[in-house]
N, C-alpha and C positions, 0 to 999 in steps of 0.2 A: 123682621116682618111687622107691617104696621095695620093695625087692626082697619078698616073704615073710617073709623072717629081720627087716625092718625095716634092713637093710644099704641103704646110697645105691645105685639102678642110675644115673639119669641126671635131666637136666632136660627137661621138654617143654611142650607149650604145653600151654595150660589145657583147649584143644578134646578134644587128644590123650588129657588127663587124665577130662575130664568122661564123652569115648567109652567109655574104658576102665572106667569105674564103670555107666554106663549099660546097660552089656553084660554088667555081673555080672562082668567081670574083676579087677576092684580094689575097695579101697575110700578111702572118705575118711579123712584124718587130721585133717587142722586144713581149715580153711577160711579163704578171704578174708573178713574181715568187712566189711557192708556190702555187697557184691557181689554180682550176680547175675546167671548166664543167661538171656534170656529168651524164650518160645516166645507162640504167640497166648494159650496159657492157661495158662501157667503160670512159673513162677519158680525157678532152682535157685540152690543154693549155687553158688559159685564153688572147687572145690577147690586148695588152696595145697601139699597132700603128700598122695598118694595109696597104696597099697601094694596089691601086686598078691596075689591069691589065692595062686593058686598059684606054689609057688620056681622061678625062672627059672636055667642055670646058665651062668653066664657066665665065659667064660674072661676071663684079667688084662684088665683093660683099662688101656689105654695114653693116653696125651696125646702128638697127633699132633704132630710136629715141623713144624709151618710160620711161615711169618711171622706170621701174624694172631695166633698162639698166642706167640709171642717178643713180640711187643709187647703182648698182654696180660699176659704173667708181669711185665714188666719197665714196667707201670703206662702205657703210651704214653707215654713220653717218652724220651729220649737219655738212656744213663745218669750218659756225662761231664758234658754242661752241662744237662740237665734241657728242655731244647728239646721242646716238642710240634709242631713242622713241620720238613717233610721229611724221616720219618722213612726209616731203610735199618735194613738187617742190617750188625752186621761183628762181624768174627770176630775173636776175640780174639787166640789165634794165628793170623797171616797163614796163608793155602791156601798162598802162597809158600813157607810154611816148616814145610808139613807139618800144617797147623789145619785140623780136618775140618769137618764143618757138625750138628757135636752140640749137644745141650740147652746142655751144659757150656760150648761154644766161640763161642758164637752171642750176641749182647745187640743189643739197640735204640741205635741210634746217628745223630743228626740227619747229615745230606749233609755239612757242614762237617765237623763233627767226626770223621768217615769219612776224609776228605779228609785232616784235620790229623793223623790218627794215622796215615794211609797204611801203608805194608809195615811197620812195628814192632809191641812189643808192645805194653801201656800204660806198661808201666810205663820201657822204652825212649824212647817219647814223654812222658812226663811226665803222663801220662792216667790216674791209676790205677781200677780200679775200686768203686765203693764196694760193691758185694759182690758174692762169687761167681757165676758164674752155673750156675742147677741144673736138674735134672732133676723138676715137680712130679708129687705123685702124681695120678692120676683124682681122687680125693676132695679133696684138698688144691685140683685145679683150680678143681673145682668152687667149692670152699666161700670160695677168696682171690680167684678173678680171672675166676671168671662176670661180676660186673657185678653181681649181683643179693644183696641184704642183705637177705632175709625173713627174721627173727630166729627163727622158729617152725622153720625146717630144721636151725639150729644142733648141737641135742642127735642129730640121722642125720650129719651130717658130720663130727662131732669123733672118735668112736669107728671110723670103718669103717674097713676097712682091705682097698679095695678097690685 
């Protein structure tokens, strides 16, 4: 969903999207091809990018710091051995030793490898990281680690800078 200005607001279902058009609140941008809603009589497009009428104003929007969002940035897997089971959090700097539970401090780590790096850092364990761990933007979330590669959103997610 594309704000007014054509700025990224967010992702929603296609229902969310089709209401929103249907009600005169938005309109269509691109479309599914192929695709379509269907009632007793009738046939809609399926919309793929919508943009809403009128400008919505939305303060910063953030990317929530939880698990599920740590193991999305950080592709499902362990970032040591690359493990997709059993995954956990661990923190880079131990809590022990002052390691908060930030964007920064926080990676995807299989049970073992948790285990094996215990109260050290990585680099004290021999674990190092193959890259930093950061802070994504909203838009950045969106566009690397939704899940979803509709090639047609590309040209609203590279530019915002929401």
């Amino acid at each position: 969903m594309l704000n007014a200005d054509y700025r990224a607001l967010t992702v929603c279902s296609v229902y969310k999207a089709f209401s929103l058009v249907y009600a005169e609140k938005a309109e269509i941008v691109t479309i599914v091809e192929n695709l379509y809603l269907r009632s007793v009589t009738r046939a809609y497009e399926v919309p793929s990018i919508i943009r809403l009428y009128r400008y919505v104003s939305v303060p910063f929007k953030n990317v929530m710091l939880n698990r599920h969002n740590i193991f999305k940035r950080d592709g499902g897997c362990c970032v040591y051995c690359g493990s997709r089971e059993d995954l956990t959090l661990d923190h880079v700097i131990p809590r022990s030793r002052g390691g908060k539970s930030t964007w920064t401090n926080l990676v995807t780590a299989c049970k073992k490898c948790n285990a094996k790096k215990g109260d050290y850092t990585p680099e004290e364990a021999n674990m190092p990281l193959p890259y930093q761990p950061f802070k994504p933007s909203y838009v950045v979330f969106l566009r690397d680690f939704s899940g979803i590669s509709d090639e047609s959103w590309k040209p609203y997610l590279i530019h915002s800078d929401c």
